[in-house]
PDB file of N, CA, C and O in Angstrom:
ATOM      1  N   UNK A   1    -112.157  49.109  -4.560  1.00  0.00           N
ATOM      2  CA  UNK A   1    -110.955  48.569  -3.956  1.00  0.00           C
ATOM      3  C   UNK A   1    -109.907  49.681  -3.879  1.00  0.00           C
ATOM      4  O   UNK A   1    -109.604  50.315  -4.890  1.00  0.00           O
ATOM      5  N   UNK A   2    -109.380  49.910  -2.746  1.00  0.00           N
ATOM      6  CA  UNK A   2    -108.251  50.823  -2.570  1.00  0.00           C
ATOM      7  C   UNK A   2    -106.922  50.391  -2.848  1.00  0.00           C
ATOM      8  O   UNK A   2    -106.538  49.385  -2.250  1.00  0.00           O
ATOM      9  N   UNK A   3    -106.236  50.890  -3.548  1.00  0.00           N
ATOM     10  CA  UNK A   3    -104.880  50.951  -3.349  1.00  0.00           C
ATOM     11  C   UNK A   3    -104.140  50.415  -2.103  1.00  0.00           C
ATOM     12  O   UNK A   3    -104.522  50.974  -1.075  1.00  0.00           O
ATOM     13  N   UNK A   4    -103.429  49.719  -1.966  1.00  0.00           N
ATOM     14  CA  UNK A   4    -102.606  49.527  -0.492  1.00  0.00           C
ATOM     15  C   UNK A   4    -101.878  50.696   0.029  1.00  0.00           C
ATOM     16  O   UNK A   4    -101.969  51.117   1.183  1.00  0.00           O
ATOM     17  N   UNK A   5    -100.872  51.376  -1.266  1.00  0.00           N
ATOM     18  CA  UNK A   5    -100.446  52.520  -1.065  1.00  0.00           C
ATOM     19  C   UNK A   5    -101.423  54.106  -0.525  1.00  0.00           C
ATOM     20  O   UNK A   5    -100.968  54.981   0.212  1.00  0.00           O
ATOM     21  N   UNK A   6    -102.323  54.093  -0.930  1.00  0.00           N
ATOM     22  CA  UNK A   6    -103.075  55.072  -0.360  1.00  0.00           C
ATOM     23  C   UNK A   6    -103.874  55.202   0.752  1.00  0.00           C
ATOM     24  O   UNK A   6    -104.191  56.271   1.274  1.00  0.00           O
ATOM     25  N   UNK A   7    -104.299  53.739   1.225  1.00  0.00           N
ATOM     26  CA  UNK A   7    -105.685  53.395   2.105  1.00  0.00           C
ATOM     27  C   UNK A   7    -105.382  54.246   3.676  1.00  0.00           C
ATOM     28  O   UNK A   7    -106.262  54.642   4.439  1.00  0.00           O
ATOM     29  N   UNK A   8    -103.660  54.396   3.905  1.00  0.00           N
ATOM     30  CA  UNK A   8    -103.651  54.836   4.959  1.00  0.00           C
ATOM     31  C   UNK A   8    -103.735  56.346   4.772  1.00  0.00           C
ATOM     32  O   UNK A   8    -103.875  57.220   5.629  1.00  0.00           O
ATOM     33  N   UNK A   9    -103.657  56.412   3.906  1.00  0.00           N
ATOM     34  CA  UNK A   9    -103.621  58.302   3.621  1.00  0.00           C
ATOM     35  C   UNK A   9    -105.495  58.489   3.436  1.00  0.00           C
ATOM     36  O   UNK A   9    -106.015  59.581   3.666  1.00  0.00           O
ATOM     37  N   UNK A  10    -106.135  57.555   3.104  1.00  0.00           N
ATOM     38  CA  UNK A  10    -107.500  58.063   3.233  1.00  0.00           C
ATOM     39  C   UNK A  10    -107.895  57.958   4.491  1.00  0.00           C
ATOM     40  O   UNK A  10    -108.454  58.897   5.058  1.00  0.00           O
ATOM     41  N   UNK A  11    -107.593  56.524   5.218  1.00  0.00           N
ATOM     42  CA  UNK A  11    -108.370  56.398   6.406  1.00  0.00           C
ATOM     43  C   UNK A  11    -107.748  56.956   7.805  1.00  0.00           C
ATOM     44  O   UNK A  11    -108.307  57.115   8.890  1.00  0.00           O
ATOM     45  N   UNK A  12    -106.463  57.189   7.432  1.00  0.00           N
ATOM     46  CA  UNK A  12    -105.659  58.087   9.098  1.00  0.00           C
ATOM     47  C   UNK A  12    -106.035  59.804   9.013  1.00  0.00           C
ATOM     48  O   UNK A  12    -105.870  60.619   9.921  1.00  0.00           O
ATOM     49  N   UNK A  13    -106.629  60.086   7.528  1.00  0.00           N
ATOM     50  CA  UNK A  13    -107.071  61.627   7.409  1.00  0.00           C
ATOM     51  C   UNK A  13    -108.117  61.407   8.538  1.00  0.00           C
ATOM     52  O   UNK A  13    -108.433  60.280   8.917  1.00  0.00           O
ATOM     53  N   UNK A  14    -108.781  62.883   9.198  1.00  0.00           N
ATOM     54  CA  UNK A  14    -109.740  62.935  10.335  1.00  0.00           C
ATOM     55  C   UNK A  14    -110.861  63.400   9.269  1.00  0.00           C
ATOM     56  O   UNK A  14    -112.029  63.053   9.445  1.00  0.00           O
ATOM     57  N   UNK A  15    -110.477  64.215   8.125  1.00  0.00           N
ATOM     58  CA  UNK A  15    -111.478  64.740   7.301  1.00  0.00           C
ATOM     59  C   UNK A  15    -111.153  64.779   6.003  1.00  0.00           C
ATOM     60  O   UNK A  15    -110.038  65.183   5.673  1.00  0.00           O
ATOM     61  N   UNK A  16    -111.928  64.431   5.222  1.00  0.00           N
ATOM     62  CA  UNK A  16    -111.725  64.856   3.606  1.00  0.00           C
ATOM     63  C   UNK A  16    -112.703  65.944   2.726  1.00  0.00           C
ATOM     64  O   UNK A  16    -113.826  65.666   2.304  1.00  0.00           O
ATOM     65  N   UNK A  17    -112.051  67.165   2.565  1.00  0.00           N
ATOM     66  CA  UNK A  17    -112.699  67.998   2.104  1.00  0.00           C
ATOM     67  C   UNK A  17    -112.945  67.286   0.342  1.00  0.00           C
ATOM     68  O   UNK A  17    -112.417  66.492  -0.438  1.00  0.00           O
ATOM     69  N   UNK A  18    -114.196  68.285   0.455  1.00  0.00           N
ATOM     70  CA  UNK A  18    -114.828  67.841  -1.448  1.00  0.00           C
ATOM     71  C   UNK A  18    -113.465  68.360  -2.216  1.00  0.00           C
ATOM     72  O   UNK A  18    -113.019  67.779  -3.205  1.00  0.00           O
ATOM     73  N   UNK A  19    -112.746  69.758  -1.515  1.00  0.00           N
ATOM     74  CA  UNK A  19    -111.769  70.274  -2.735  1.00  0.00           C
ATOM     75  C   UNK A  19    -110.571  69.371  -2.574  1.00  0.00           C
ATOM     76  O   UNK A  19    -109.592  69.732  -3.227  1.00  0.00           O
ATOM     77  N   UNK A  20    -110.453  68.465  -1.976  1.00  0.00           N
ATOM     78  CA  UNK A  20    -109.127  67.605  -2.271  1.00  0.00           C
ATOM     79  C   UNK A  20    -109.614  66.305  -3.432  1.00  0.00           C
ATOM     80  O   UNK A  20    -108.762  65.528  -3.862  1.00  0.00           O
ATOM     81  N   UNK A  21    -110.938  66.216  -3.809  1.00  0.00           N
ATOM     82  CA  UNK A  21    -111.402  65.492  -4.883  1.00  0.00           C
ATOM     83  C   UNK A  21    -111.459  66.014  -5.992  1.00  0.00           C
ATOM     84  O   UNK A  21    -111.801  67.190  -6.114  1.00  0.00           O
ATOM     85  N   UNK A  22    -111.135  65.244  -7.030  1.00  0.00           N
ATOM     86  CA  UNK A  22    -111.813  65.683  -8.773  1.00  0.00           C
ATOM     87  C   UNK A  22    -112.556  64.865  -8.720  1.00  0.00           C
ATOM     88  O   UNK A  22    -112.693  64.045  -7.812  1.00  0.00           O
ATOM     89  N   UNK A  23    -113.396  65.010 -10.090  1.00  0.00           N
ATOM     90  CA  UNK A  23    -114.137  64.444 -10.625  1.00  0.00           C
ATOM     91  C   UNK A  23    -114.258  63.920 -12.150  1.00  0.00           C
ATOM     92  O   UNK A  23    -114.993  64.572 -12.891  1.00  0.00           O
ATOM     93  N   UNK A  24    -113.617  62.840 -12.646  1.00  0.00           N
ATOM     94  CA  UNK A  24    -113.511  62.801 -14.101  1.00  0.00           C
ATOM     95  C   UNK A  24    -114.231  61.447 -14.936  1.00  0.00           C
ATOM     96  O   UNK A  24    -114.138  60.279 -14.556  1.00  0.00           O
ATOM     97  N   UNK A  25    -114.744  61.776 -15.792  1.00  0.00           N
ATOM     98  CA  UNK A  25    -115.221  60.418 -16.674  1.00  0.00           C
ATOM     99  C   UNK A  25    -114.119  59.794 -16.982  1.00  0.00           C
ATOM    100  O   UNK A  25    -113.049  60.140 -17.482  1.00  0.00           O
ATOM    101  N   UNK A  26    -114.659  58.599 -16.513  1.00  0.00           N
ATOM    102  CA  UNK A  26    -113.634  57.287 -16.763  1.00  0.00           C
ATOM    103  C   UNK A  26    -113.438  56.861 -18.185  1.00  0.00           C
ATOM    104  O   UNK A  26    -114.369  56.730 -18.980  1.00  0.00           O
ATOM    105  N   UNK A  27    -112.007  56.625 -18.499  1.00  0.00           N
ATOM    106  CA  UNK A  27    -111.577  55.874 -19.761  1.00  0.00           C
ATOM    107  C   UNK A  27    -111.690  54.749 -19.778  1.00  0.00           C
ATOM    108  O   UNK A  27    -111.492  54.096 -18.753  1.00  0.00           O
ATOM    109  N   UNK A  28    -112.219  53.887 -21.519  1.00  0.00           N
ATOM    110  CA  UNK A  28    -112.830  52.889 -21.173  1.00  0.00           C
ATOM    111  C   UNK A  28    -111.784  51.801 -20.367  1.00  0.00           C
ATOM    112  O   UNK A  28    -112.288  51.014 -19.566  1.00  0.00           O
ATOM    113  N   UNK A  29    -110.326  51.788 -20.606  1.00  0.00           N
ATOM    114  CA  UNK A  29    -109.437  50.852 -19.256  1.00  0.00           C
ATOM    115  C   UNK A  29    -110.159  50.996 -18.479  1.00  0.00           C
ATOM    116  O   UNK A  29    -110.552  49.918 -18.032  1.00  0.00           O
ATOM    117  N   UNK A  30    -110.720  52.091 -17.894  1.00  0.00           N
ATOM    118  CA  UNK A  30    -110.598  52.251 -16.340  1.00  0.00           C
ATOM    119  C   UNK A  30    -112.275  51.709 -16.050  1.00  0.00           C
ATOM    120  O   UNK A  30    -112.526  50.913 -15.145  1.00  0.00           O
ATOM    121  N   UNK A  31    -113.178  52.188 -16.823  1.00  0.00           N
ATOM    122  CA  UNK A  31    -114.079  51.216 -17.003  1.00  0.00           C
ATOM    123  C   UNK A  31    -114.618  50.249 -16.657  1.00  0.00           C
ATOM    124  O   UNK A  31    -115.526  49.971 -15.874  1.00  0.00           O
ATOM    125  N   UNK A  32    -113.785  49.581 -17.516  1.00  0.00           N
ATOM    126  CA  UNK A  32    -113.575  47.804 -17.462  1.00  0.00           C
ATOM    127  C   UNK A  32    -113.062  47.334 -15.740  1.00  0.00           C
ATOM    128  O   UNK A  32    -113.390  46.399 -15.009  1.00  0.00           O
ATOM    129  N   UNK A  33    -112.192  48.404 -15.590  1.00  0.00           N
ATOM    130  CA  UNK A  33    -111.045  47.733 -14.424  1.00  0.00           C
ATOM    131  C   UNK A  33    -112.342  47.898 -13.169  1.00  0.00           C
ATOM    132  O   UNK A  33    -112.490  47.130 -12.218  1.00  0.00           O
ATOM    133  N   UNK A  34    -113.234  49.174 -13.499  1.00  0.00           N
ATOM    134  CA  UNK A  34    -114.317  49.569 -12.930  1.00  0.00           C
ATOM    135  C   UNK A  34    -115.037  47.769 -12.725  1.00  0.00           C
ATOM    136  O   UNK A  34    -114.630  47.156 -11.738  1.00  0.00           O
ATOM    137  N   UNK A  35    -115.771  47.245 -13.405  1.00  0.00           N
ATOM    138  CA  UNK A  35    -116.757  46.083 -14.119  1.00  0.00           C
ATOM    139  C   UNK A  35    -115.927  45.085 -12.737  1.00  0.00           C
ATOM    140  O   UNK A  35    -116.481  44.579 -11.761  1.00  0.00           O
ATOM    141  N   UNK A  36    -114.349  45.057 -13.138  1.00  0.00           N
ATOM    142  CA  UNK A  36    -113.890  43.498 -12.925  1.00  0.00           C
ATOM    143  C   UNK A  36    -113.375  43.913 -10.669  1.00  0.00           C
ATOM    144  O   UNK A  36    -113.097  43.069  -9.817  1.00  0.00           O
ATOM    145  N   UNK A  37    -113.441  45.093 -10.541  1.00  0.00           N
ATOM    146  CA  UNK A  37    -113.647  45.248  -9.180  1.00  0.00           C
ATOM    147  C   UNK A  37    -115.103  44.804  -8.452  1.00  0.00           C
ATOM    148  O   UNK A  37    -115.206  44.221  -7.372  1.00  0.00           O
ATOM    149  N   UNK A  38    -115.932  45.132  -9.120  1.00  0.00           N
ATOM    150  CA  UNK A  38    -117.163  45.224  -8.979  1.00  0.00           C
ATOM    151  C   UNK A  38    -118.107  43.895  -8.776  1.00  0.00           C
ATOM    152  O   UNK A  38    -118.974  43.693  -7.926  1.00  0.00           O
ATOM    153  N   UNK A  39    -117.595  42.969  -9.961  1.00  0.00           N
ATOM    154  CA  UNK A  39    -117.944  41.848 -10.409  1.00  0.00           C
ATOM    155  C   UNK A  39    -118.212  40.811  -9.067  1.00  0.00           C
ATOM    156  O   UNK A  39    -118.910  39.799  -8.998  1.00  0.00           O
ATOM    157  N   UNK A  40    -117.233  41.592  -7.868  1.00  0.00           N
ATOM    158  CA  UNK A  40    -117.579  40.117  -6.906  1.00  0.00           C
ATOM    159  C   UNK A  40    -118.999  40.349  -6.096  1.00  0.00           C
ATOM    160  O   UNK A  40    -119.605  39.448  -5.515  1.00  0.00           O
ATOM    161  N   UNK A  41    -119.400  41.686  -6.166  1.00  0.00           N
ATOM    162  CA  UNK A  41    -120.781  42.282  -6.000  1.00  0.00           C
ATOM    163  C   UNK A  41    -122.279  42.243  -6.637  1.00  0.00           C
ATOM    164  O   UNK A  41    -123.445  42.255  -6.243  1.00  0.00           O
ATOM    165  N   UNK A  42    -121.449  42.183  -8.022  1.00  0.00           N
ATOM    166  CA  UNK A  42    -122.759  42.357  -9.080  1.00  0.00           C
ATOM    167  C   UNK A  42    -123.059  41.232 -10.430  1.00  0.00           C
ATOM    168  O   UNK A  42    -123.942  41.203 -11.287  1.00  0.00           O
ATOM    169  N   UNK A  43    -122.090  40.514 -10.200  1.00  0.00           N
ATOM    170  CA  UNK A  43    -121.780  38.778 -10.917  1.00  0.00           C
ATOM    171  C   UNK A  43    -122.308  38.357 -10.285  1.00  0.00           C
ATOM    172  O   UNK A  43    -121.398  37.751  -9.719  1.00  0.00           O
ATOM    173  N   UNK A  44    -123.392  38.009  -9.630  1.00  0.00           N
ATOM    174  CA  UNK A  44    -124.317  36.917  -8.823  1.00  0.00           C
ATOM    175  C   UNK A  44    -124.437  35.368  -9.920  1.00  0.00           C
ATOM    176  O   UNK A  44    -125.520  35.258 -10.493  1.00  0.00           O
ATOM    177  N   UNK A  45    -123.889  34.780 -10.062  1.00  0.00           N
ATOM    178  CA  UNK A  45    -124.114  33.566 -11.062  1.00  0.00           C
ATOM    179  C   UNK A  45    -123.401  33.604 -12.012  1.00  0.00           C
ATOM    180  O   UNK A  45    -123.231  32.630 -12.745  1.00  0.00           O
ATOM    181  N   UNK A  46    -122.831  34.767 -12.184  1.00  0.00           N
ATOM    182  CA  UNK A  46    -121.926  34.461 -13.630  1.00  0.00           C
ATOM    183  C   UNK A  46    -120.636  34.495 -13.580  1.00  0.00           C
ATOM    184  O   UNK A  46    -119.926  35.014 -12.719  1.00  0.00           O
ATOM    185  N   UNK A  47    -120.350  33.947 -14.491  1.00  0.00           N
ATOM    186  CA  UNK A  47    -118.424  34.125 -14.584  1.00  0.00           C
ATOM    187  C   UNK A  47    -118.201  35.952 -14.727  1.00  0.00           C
ATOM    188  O   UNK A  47    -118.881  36.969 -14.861  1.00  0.00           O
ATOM    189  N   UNK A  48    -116.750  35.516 -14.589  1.00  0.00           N
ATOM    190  CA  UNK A  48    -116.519  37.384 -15.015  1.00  0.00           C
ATOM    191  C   UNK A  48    -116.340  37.376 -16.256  1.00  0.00           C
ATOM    192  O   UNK A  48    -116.024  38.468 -16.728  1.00  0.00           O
ATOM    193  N   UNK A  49    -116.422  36.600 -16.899  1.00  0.00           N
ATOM    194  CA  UNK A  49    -116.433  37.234 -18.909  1.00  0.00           C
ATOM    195  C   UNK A  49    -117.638  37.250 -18.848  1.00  0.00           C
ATOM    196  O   UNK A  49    -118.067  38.360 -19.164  1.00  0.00           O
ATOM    197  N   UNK A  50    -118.451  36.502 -18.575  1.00  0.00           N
ATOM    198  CA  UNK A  50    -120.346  36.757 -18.785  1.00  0.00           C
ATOM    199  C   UNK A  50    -120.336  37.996 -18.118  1.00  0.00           C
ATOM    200  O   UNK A  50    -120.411  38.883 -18.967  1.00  0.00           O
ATOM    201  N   UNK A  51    -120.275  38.465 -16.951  1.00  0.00           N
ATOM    202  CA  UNK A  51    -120.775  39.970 -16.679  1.00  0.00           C
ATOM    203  C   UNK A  51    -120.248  40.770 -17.014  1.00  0.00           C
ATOM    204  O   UNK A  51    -120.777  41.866 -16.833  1.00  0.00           O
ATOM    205  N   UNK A  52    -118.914  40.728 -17.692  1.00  0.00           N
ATOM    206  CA  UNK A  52    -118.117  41.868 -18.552  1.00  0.00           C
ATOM    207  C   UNK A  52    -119.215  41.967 -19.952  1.00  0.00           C
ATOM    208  O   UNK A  52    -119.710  43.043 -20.288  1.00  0.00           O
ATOM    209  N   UNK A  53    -119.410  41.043 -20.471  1.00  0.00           N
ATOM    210  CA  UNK A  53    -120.344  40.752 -21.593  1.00  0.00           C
ATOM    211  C   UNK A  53    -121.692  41.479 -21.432  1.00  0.00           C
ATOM    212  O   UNK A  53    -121.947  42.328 -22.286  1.00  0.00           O
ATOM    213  N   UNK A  54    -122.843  41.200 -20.175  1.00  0.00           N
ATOM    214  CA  UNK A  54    -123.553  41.686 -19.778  1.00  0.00           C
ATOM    215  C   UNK A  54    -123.563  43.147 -19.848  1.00  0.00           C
ATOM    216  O   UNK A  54    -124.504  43.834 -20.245  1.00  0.00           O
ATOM    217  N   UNK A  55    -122.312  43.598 -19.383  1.00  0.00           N
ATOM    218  CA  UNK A  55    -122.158  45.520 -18.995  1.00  0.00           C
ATOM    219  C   UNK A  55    -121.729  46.005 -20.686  1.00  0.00           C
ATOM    220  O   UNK A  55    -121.952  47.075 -21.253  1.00  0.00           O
ATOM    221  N   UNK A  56    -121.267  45.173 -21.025  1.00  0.00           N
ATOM    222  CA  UNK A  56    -121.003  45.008 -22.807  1.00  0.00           C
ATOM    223  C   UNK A  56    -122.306  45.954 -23.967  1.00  0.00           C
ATOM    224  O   UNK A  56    -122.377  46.799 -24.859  1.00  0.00           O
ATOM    225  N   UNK A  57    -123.066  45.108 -23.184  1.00  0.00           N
ATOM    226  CA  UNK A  57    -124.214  44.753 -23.917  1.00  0.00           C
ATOM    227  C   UNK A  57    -125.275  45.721 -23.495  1.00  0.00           C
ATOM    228  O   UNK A  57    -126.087  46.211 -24.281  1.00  0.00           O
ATOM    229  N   UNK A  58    -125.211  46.041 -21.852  1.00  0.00           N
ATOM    230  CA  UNK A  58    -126.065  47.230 -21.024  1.00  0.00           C
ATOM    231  C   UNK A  58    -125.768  48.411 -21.805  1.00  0.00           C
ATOM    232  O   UNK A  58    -126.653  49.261 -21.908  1.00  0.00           O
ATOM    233  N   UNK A  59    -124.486  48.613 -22.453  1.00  0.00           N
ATOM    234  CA  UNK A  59    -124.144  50.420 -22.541  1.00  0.00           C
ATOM    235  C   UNK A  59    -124.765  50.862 -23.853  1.00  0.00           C
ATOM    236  O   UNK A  59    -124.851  52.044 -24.185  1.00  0.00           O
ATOM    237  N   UNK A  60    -125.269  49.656 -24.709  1.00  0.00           N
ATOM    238  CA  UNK A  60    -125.780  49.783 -26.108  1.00  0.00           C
ATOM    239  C   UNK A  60    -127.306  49.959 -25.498  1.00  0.00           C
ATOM    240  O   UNK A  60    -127.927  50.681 -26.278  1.00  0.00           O
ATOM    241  N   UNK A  61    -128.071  49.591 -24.468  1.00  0.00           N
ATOM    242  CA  UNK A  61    -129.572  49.425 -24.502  1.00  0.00           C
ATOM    243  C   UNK A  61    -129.955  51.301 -24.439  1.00  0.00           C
ATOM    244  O   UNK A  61    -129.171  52.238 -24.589  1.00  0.00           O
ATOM    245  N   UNK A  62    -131.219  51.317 -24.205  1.00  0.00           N
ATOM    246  CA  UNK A  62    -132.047  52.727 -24.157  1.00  0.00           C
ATOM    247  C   UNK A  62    -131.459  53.463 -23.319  1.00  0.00           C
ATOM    248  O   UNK A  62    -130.906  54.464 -23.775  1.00  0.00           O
ATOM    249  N   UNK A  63    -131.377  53.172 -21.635  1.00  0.00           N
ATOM    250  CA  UNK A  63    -131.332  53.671 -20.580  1.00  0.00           C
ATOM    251  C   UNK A  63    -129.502  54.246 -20.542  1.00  0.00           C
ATOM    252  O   UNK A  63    -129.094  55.094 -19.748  1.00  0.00           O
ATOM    253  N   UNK A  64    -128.735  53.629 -21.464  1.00  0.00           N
ATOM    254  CA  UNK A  64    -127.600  54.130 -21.301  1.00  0.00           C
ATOM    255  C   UNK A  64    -126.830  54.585 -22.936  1.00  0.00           C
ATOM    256  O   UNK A  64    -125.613  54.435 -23.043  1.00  0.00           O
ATOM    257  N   UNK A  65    -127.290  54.893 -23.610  1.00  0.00           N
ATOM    258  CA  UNK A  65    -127.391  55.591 -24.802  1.00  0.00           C
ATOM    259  C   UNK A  65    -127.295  56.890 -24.718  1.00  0.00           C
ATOM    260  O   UNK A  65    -128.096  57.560 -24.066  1.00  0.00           O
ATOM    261  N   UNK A  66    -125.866  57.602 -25.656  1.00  0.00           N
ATOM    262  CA  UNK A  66    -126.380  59.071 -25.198  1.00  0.00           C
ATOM    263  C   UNK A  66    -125.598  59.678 -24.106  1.00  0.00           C
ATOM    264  O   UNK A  66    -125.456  60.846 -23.746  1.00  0.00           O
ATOM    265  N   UNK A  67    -125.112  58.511 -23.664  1.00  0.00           N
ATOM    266  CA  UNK A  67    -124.451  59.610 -22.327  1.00  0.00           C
ATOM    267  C   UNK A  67    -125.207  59.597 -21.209  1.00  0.00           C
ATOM    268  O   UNK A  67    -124.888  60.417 -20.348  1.00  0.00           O
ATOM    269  N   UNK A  68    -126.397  58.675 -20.927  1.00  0.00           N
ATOM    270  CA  UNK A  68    -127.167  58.497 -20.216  1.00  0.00           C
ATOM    271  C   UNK A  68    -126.944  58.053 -18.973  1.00  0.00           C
ATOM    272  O   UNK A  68    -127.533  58.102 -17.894  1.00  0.00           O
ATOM    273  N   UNK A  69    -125.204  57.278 -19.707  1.00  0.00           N
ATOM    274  CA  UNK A  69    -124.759  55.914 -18.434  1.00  0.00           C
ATOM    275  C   UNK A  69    -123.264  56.244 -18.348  1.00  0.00           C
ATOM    276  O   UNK A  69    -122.682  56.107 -19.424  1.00  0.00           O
ATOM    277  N   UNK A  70    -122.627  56.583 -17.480  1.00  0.00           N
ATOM    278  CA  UNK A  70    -121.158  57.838 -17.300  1.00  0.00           C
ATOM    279  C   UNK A  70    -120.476  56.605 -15.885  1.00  0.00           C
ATOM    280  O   UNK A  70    -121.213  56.441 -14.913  1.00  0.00           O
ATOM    281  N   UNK A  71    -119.242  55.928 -15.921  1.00  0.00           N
ATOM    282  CA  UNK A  71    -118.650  55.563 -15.113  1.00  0.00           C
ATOM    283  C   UNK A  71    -117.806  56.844 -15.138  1.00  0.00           C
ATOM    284  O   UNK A  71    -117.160  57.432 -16.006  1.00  0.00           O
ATOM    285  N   UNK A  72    -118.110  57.069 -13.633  1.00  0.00           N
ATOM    286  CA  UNK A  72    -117.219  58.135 -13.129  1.00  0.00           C
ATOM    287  C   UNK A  72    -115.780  57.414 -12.592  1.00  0.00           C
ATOM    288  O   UNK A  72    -115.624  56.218 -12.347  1.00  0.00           O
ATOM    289  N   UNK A  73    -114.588  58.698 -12.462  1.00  0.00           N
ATOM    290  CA  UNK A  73    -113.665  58.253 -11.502  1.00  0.00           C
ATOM    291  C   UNK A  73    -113.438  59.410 -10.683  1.00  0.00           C
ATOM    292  O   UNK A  73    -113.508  60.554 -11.132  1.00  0.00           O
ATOM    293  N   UNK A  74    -113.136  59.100  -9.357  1.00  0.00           N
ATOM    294  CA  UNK A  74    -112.535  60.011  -8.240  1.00  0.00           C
ATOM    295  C   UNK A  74    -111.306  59.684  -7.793  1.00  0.00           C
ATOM    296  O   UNK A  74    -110.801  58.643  -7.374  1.00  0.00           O
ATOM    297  N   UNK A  75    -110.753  61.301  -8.048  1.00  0.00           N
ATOM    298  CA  UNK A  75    -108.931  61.293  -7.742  1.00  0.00           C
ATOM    299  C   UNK A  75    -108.858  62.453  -6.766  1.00  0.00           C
ATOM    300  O   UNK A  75    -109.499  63.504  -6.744  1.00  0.00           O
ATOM    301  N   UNK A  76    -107.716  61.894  -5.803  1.00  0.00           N
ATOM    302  CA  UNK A  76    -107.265  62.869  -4.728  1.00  0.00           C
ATOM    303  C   UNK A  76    -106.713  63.611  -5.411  1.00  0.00           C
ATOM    304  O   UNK A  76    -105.719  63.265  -6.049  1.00  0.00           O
ATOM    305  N   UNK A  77    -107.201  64.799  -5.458  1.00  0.00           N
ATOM    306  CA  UNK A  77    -106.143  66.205  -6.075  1.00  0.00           C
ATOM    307  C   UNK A  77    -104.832  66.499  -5.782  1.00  0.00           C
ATOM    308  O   UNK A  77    -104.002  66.895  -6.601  1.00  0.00           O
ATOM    309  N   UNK A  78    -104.590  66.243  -4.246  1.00  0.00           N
ATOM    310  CA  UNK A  78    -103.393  66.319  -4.448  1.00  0.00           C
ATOM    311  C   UNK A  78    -101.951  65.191  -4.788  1.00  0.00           C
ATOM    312  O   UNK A  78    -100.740  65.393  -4.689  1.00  0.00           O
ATOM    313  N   UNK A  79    -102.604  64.189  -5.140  1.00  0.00           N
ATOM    314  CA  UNK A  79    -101.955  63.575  -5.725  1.00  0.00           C
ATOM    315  C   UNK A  79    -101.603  63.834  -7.906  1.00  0.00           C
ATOM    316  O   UNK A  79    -100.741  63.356  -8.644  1.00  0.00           O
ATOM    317  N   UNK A  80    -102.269  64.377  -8.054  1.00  0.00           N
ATOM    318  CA  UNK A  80    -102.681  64.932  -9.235  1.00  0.00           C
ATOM    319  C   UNK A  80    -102.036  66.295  -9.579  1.00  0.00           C
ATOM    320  O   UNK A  80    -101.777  66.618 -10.738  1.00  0.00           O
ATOM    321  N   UNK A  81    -101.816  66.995  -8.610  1.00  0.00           N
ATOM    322  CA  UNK A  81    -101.668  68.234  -8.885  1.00  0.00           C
ATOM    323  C   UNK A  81    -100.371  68.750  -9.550  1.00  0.00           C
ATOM    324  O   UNK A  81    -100.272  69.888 -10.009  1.00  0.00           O
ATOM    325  N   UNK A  82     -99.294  67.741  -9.570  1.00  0.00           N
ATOM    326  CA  UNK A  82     -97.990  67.977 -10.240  1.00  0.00           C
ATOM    327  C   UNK A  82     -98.418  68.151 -11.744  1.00  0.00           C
ATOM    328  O   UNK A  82     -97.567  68.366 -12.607  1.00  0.00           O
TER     329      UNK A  82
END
C-alpha cells in the first residue's frame, strides 16, 4: 500500500533508477505493519489476529530460522537523505 503522499511522486516519475532506492531489514513495527497490509491477500479464511498468529508462529519453524526469513523494506533515498 502506498502512501497517498508519495503515490504521485512514484507514478508521475517516467523512470526510477535502482540508486534512488535503499534497501533495509525491516523492524519488527514495520513487520507487523508489513503482515496487516498484506493480510487482505494472504488471510484467505482467517481473521487478522489468526494470520498475525500464523506469521507468529511461521518465523519460529525450520525454513525461517536463522535469518532464513528477512522482511525487507524499500525507501526512496531521496527522501532519506537529510
Amino acid at each position: 500500500m502506498l502512501l497517498p503522499e508519495y503515490s504521485d511522486i512514484l507514478f508521475d516519475t517516467p523512470t526510477m533508477r535502482l540508486s534512488d532506492l535503499s534497501l533495509y531489514v525491516a523492524t519488527r513495527e514495520q513487520t507487523v505493519a508489513s503482515w496487516k497490509h498484506t493480510a487482505v491477500e494472504w488471510a484467505t479464511g482467517l481473521t487478522l489476529d489468526d494470520y498475525i498468529d500464523r506469521e507468529w508462529i511461521g518465523e519460529k519453524k525450520e525454513f525461517a530460522r536463522d535469518g532464513k526469513l528477512i522482511t525487507w523494506q524499500v525507501r526512496l533515498a531521496f527522501f532519506f537523505a537529510h
